[in-house]
C-alpha positions in Angstrom: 60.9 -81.0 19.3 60.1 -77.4 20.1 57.0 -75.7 19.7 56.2 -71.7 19.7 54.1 -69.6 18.7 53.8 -65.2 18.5 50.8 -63.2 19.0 49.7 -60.4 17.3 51.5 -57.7 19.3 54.9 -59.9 18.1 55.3 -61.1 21.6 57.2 -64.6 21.8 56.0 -67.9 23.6 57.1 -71.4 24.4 54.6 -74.0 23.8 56.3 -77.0 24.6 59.6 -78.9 24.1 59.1 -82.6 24.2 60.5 -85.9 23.7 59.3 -87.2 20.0 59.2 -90.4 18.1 60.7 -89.3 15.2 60.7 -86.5 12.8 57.8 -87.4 10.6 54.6 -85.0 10.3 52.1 -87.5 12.0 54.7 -87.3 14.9 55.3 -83.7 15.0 51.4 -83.1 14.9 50.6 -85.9 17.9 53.2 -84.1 20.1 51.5 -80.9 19.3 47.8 -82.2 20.5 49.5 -83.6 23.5 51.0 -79.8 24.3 47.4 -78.6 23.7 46.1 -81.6 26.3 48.1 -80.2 28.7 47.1 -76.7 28.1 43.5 -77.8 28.6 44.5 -79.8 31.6 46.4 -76.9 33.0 43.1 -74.8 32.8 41.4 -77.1 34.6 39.1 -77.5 31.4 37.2 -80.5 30.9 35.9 -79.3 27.1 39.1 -78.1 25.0 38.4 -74.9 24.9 41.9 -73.9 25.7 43.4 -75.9 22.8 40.5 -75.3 20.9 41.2 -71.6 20.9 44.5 -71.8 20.1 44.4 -73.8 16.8 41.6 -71.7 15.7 43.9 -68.7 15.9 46.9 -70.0 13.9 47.1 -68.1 11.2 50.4 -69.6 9.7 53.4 -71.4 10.5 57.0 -70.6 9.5 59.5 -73.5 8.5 62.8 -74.2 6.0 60.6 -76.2 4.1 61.6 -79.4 4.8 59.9 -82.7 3.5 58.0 -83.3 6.7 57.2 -79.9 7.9 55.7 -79.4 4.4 53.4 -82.6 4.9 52.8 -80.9 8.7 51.4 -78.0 7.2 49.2 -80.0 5.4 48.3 -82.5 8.5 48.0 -79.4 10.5 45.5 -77.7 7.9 42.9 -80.8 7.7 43.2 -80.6 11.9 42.4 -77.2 11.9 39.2 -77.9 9.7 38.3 -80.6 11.8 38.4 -78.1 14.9 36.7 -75.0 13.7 33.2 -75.9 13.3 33.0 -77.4 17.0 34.8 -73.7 17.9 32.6 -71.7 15.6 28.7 -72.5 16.8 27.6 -71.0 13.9 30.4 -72.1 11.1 27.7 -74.1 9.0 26.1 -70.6 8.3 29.5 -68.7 7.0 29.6 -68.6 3.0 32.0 -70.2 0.9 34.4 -67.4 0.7 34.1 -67.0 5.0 35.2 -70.4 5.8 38.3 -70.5 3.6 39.2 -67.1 4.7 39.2 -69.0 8.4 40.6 -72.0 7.0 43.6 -71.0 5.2 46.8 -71.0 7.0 49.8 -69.6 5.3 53.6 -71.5 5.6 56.0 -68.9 6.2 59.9 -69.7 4.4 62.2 -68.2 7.3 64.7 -65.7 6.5 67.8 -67.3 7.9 67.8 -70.5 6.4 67.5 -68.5 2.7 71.3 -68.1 3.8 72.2 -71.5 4.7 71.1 -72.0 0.7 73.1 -69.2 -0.3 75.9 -70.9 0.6 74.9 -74.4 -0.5 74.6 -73.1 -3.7 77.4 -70.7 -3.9 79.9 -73.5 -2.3 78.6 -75.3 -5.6 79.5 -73.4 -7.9 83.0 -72.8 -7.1 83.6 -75.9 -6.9 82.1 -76.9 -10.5 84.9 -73.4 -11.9 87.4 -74.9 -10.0 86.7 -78.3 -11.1 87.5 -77.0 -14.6 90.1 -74.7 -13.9 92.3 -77.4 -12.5 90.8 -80.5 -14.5 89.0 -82.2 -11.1 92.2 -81.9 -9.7 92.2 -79.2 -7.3 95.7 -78.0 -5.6 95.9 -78.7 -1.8 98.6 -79.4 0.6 97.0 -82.2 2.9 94.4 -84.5 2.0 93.5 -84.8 5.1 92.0 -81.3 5.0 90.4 -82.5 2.2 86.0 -82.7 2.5 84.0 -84.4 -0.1 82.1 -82.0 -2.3 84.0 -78.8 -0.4 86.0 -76.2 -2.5 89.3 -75.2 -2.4 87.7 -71.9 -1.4 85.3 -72.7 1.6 88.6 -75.0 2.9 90.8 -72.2 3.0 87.8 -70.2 4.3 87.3 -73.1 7.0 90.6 -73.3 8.1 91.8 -70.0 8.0 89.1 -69.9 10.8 90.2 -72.6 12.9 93.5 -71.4 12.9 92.9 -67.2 13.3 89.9 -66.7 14.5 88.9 -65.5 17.4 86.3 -67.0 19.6 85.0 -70.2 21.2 85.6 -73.1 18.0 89.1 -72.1 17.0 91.5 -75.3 16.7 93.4 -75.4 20.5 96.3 -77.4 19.4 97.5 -76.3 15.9 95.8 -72.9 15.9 98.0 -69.4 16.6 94.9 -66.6 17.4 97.9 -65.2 20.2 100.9 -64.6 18.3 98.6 -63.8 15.4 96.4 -61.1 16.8 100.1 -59.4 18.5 101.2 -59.6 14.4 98.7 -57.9 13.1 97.8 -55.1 16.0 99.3 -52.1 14.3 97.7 -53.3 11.1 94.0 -53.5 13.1 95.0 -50.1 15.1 95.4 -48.5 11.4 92.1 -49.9 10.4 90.8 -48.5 13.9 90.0 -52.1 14.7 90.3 -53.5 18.4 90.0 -57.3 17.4 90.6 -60.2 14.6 87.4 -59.5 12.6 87.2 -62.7 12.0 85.0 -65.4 13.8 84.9 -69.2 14.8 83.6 -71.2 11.8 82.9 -74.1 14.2 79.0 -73.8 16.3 78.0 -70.9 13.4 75.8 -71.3 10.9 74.2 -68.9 9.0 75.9 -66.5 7.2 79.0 -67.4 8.6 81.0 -68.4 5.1 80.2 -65.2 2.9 81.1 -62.7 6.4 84.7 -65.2 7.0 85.3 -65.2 3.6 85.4 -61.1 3.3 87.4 -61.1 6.6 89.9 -64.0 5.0 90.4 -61.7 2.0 90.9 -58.6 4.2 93.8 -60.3 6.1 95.3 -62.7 3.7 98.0 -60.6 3.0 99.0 -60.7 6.9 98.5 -64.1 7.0 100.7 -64.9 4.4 103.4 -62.8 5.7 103.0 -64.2 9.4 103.4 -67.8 8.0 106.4 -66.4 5.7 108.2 -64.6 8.9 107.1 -66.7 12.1 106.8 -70.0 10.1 104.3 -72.8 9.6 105.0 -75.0 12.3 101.9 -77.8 11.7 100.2 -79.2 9.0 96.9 -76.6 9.4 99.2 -73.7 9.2 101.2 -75.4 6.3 97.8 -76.2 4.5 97.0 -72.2 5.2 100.0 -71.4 3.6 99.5 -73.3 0.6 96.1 -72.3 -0.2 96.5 -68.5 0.3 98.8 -68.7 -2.4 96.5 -70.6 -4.8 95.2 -67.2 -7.4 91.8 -69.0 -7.8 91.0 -69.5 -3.9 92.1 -65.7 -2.8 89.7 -64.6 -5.6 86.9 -66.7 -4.6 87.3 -65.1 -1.5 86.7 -62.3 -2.4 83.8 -63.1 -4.3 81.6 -64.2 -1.4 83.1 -61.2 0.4 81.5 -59.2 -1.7 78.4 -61.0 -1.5 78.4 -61.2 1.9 78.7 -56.8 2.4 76.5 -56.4 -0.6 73.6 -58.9 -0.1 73.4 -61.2 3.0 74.6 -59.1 5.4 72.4 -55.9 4.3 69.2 -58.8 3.6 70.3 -60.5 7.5 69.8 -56.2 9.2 66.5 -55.8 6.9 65.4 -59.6 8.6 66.2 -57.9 12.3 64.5 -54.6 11.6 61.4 -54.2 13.4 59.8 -52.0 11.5 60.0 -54.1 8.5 57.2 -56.8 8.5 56.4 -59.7 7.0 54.1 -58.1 4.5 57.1 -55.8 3.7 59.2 -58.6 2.8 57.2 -59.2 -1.0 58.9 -55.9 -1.7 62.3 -56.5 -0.7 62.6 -60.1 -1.6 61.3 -59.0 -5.8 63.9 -56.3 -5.3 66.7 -58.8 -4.8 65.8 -60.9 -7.3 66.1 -58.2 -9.6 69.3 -56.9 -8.5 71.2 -60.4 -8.9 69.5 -60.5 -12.3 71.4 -57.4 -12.8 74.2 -57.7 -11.1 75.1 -61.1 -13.2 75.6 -59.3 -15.9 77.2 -56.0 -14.7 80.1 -58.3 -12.5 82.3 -55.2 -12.9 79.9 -52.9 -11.9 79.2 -55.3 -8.5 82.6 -55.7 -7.9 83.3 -51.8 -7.6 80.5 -51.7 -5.2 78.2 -49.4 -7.6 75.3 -51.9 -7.8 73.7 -52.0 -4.2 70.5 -53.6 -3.0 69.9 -52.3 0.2 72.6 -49.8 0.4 71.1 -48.3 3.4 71.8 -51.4 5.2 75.4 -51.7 3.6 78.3 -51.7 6.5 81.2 -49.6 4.3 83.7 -50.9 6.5 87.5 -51.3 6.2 86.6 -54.1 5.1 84.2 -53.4 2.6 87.1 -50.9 1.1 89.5 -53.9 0.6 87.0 -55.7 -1.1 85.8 -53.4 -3.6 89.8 -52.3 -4.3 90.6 -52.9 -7.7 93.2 -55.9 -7.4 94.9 -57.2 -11.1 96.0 -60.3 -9.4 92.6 -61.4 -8.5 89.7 -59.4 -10.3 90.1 -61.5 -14.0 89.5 -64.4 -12.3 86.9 -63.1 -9.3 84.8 -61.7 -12.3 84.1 -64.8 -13.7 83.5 -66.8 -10.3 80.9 -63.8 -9.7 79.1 -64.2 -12.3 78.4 -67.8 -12.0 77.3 -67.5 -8.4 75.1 -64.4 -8.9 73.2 -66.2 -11.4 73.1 -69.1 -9.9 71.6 -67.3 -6.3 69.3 -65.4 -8.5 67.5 -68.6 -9.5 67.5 -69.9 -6.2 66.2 -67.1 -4.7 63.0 -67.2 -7.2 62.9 -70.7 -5.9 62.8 -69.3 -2.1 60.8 -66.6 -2.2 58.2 -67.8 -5.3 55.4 -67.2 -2.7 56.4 -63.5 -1.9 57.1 -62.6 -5.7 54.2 -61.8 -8.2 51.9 -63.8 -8.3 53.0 -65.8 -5.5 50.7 -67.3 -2.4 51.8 -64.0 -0.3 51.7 -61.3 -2.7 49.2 -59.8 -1.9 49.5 -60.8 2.0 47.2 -58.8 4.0 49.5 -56.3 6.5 46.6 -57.0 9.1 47.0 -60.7 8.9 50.9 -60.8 9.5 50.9 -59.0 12.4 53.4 -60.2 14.9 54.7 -62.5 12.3 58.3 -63.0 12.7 60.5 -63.1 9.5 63.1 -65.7 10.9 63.6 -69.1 13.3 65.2 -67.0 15.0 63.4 -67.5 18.7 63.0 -71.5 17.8 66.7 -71.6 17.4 67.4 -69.9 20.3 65.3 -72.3 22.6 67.3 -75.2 21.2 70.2 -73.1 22.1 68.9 -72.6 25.7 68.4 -76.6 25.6 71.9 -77.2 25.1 72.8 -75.1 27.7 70.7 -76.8 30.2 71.8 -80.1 29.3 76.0 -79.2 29.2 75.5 -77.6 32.9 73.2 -80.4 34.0 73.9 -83.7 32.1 71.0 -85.7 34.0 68.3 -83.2 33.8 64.8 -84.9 32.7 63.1 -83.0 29.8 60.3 -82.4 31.5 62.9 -80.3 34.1 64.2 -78.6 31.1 60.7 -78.0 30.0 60.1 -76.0 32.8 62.9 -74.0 32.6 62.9 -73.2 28.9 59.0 -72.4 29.4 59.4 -70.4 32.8 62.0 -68.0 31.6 60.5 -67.2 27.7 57.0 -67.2 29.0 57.8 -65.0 31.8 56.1 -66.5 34.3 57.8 -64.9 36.6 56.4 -61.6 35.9 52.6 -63.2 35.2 52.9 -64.7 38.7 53.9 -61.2 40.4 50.6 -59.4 38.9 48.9 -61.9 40.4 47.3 -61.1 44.5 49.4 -63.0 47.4 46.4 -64.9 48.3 45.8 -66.0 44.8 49.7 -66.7 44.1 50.1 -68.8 46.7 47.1 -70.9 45.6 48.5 -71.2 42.2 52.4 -72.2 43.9 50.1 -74.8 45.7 47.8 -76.7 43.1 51.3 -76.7 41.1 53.3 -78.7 43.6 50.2 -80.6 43.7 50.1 -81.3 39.8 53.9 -82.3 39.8 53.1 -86.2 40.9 50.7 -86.3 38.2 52.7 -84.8 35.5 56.1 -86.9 36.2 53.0 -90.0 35.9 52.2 -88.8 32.7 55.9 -87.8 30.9 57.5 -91.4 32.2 54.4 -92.8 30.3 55.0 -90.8 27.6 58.9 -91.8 27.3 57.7 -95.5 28.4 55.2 -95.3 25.0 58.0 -93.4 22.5 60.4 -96.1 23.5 58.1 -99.2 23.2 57.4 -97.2 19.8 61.1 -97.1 18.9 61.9 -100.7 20.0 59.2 -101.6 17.9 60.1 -99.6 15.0 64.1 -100.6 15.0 62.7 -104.3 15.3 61.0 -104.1 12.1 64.0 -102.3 10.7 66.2 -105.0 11.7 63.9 -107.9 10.1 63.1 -105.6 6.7 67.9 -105.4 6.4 67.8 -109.1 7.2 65.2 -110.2 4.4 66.8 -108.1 2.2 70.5 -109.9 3.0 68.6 -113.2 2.6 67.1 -111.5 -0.7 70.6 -110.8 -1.7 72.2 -113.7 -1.1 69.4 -115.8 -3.0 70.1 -113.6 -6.2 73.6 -114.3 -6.0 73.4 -117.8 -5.5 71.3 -118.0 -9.0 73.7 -115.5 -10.6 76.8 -117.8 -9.6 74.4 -121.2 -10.6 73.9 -119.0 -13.6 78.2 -118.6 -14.5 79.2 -121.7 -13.6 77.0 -123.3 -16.4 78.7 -120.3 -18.9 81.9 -119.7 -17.4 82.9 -116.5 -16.3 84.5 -114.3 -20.0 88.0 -112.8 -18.8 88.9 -111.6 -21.8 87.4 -109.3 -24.9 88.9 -112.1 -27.5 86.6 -115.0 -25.1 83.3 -112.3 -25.1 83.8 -112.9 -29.4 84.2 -116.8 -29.1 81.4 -117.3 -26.6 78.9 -115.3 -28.7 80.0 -116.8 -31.9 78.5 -120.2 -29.8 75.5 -119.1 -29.6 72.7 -119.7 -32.8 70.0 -116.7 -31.9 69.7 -112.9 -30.6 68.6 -114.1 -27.7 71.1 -116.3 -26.4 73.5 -114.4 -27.0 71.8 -111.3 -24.9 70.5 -113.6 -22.1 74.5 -114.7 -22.4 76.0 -110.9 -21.7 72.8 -110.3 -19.1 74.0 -113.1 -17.6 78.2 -111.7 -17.1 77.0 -108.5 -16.4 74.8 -109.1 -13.4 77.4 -111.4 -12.1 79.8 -109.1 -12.1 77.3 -106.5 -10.7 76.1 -108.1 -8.3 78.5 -110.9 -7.2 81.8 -110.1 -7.8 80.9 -106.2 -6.9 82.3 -104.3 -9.4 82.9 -100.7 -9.7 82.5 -99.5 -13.1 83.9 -95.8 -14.3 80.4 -95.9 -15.6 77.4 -96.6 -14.0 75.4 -97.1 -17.3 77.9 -99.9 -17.8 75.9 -102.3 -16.4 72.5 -101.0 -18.1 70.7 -103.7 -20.2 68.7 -100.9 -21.7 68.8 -97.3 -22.8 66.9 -94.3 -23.2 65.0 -93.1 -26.7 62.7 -89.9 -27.2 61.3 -90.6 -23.9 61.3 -94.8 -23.9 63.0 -97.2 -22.8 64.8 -99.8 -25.2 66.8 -102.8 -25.1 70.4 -102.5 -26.1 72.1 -104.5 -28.8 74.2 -107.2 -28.8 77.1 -105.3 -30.0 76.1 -102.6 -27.7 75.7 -105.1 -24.6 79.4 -106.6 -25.9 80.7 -103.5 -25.5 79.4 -103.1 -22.5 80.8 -105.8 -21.6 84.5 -105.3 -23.0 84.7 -102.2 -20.7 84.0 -104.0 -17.5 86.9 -106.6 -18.4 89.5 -104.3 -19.3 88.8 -102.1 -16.0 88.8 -105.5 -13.8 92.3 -105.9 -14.8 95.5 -104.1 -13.1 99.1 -103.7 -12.8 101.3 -104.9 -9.9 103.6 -101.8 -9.3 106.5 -103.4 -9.1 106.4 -106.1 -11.5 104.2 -104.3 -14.1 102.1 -107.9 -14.2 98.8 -108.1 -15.4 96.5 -109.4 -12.3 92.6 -109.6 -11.7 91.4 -106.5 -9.7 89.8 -108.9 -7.0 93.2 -110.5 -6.6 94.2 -110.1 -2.7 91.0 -109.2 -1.7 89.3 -110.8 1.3 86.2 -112.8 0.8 83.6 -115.2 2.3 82.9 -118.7 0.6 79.9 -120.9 2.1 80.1 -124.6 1.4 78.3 -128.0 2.7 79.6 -130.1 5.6 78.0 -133.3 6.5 79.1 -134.0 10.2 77.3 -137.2 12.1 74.5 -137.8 9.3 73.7 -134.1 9.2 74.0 -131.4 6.4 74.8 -127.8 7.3 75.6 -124.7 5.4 79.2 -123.7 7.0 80.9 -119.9 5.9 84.8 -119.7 5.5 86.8 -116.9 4.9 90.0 -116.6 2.5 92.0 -114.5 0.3 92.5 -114.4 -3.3 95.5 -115.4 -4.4 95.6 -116.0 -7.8 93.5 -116.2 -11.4 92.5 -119.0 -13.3 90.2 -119.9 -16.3 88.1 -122.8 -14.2 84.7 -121.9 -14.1 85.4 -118.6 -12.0 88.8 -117.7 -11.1 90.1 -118.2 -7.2 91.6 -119.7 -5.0 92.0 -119.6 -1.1 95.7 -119.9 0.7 94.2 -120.0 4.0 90.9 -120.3 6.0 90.8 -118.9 9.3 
């Protein structure tokens, strides 16, 4: 865990980067007041002034908004009331208004990760169009390119990466950036380009699927005739191939292309620009949300480039030209994919940024408040960043080493040590070496305590899985007590005898209740319906029990789905039939009873109470 913090003047420092439990908000608070112990120790001050200061003067924090760090915020808050009135001698004096002035302390939504939900959201979308466009059966080559919930789109976005893109990431083996970058040179040297403007998908993160996606549609044509003329000697290439010439991929495309030269990439310079601050950021976020209100419904408009946001901001590019080409192959259907997304960011974005907009938390944001407030993660990501580093070149470094690395070079020490006197320098050098036995005392306690801690906690874990097997296994015994005095119903024509056995409503429910959970819950099955298995439904707000006939139903539908064809012999079999399962039975061996587990295979289906038999057991 990492912690930093800015001043007013926007200057950037390293708190700490620790070890933690886990990821929770009580954890990520104790850490904190452990940093701010060793602050106070470092200062050789007995009364917590150091730390003391410090949490008085935070102001805000800035976050994505996770679950915890939104209960941190809140942790962090109450801590900070705590602290003030021992800071402030004279805090029992200040007026209603004073102390929650001083109290409040404002969460910041960083400007990065707005991105990273961009593309959740847009990847969405396409997928739900392309889902109807090709009846949940989306073209592709290789289904081993294949990721769950990931659109033809972002796939050929992805791998048209791997395969062209330059840059640490791109796939070693199957990939062709060489003979592909000699292919295209007279193309790029025509477009006054010296490189592939396209980057490694793999170790980016933001942004990187709307900027690949424009590149992707900028080159596709080369692509597609490097694959035709050189050839598409491995599966990625063939998989390329494929895609590039699916209409509805190309398109979509170019509709994050255009997103990416019209919106993030002009919203990512306004998030680097300096002379932009936080404050200033409640204007340009409610001018975004306006213009993707507007440019939902003016797609043609967007798509020409004549709606612009930030336009000052907007790279016209050689890109940028291709993109906003007129192109009959693959406007009709860019159009509507545009439309969707825009709308569909527009809502998120009033989501994001409710805080900035009207009458949001940090409307009205006071310019002298957010001074030196950064608008992104930008620095805490790059610590991590540095942490990796540290830990590739020097696998067996301690984190307290990398500690004082990280903190040494960010919090230029260097240059805070040089202002200093020689005499008092080298007293400073001194009472440090002095400190280090002490602090490696205190960090292997530290690690000594998280791991006691984690023991402890993967100990409790273990017992909670455990009672819950038992749990599990208990419910199925009763379930399969419960069939064996029933018989298990294989058939709809049984499901009508059966209940025409029974005299009352309510044996003939507790009947059905009573195949459905077995079947649920013992023999595991999967139903093309989840509500299947529901004993009751929902009306105007309430729950109700089902019917009979609706239960029977219910019912019907499991048994027809439990039963498949052989392939070869077209024969009617059970769907459990050749699975592997476990049986437990009683042995008595010298006097004694024990519960013994045997495994088998199902080989057949009969009508005796439930319906298997074993060939072997192991």
């Amino acid at each position: 865990m990492g912690y930093e913090a800015t001043d007013t003047a926007g200057n950037f420092w390293v708190l700490g980067l620790r070890e933690i439990e886990t990821k929770s908000a009580s954890n990520t608070l104790s850490v904190l007041k452990q940093i701010l112990d060793d602050l106070d120790t470092a200062s050789r001050n007995s009364n917590n002034q150091v730390s003391r200061d410090i949490i008085t003067h935070i102001t805000g924090t800035m976050s994505d908004r996770a679950a915890t760090e939104v209960k941190f915020n809140e942790l962090l808050e109450n801590y900070r009331k705590e602290i003030l009135p021992l800071t402030y001698a004279s805090y029992d004096t200040f007026t209603l208004e004073e102390k929650t002035h001083i109290e409040s302390l404002n969460n910041y939504f960083c400007g990065l990760h707005a991105l990273v939900n961009y593309a959740e959201a847009s990847q969405k979308c396409l997928l739900e169009i392309e889902n109807k466009v090709f009846d949940n059966n989306s073209p592709i080559f290789d289904n081993n390119f294949k990721n769950t919930n990931e659109p033809g789109t972002c796939r050929l976005v992805r791998t048209a990466s791997k395969a062209f893109g330059e840059g640490n990431g791109g796939d070693e083996k199957s990939g062709c950036q060489g003979p592909f970058k000699i292919f295209v040179k007279d193309f790029l040297s025509d477009k006054k380009l010296n490189s592939v403007p396209l980057k490694s998908y793999r170790g980016s993160r933001f942004n990187i699927l709307f900027s690949n996606a424009a590149s992707v549609y900028f080159l596709h044509e080369c692509m597609l005739d490097f694959l035709k003329t050189v050839g598409a000697e491995n599966r990625l290439l063939k998989a390329i191939l494929f895609d590039l010439q699916v209409t509805e991929y190309v398109s979509g495309m170019k509709a994050l292309g255009l997103i990416s030269k019209i919106v993030t990439c002009p919203l990512w310079c306004i998030l680097e620009d300096k002379g932009v601050t936080m404050a200033d950021m409640n204007a340009k976020y409610l001018q975004l949300v306006e213009f993707l209100q507007d440019a939902a419904t003016n797609t043609d408009k967007f798509m020409l480039g004549e709606l612009h946001v930030f336009e000052s901001y907007v790279n016209k590019d050689c890109v940028y030209e291709c993109l906003i080409q007129p192109n009959e192959k693959f406007d009709e259907a860019c159009q509507g994919q545009l439309k969707i997304i825009l709308a569909a960011l527009c809502t998120l974005c009033k989501k994001l940024y409710k805080d900035h907009l009207p009458e949001g938390k940090l409307c009205h944001l006071d310019p002298n408040n957010a001074k030196g407030v950064p608008k992104t993660s930008c620095f805490a990501e790059s610590v991590f960043g540095q942490l990796d580093q540290l830990i590739r070149s020097k696998p067996h470094m301690k984190t307290l080493a990398a500690e004082s690395f990280v903190m040494f070079l960010n919090n230029r020490t260097s240059e805070w040590l040089n202002s200093k006197s020689e005499k008092e320098r080298d007293s400073l050098i001194v009472q440090a070496s002095k400190d280090v036995k002490g602090l490696k005392l205190r960090f292997k306690d530290r690690l000594q305590e998280i791991e006691n801690r984690r023991r402890l906690a993967m100990q409790e874990k273990i017992q909670k899985k455990e009672n819950l097997e038992r749990e599990r296994l208990r419910k199925q015994e009763g379930y399969t007590n419960d069939i064996v005095r029933s018989r298990l119903w294989q058939s709809e024509t049984e499901v009508d005898n059966m209940l025409a056995s029974y005299n009352t409503v309510a044996e003939k429910v507790d009947a059905i209740k009573t195949q459905l959970k077995f079947r649920k819950e013992v023999l595991m099955q999967i139903s093309d319906e989840k509500k299947t298995f529901n004993v009751t439904k929902s009306v105007d707000g309430k729950r109700k029990s089902l019917s009979v006939d609706e239960l029977a139903t219910n019912l019907k539908k499991l048994i027809r789905q439990a039963v498949v064809k052989e392939k070869d012999s077209e024969r009617e079999t059970h769907i459990l039939v050749g699975k592997r399962i476990r049986h437990r039975q009683e042995e008595h061996n010298d006097g004694q009873k024990r519960l013994v587990w045997y495994t088998g295979r199902v080989i057949s289906q009969v009508h005796v109470l439930i319906y298997v038999l074993f060939n072997t057991y192991p």
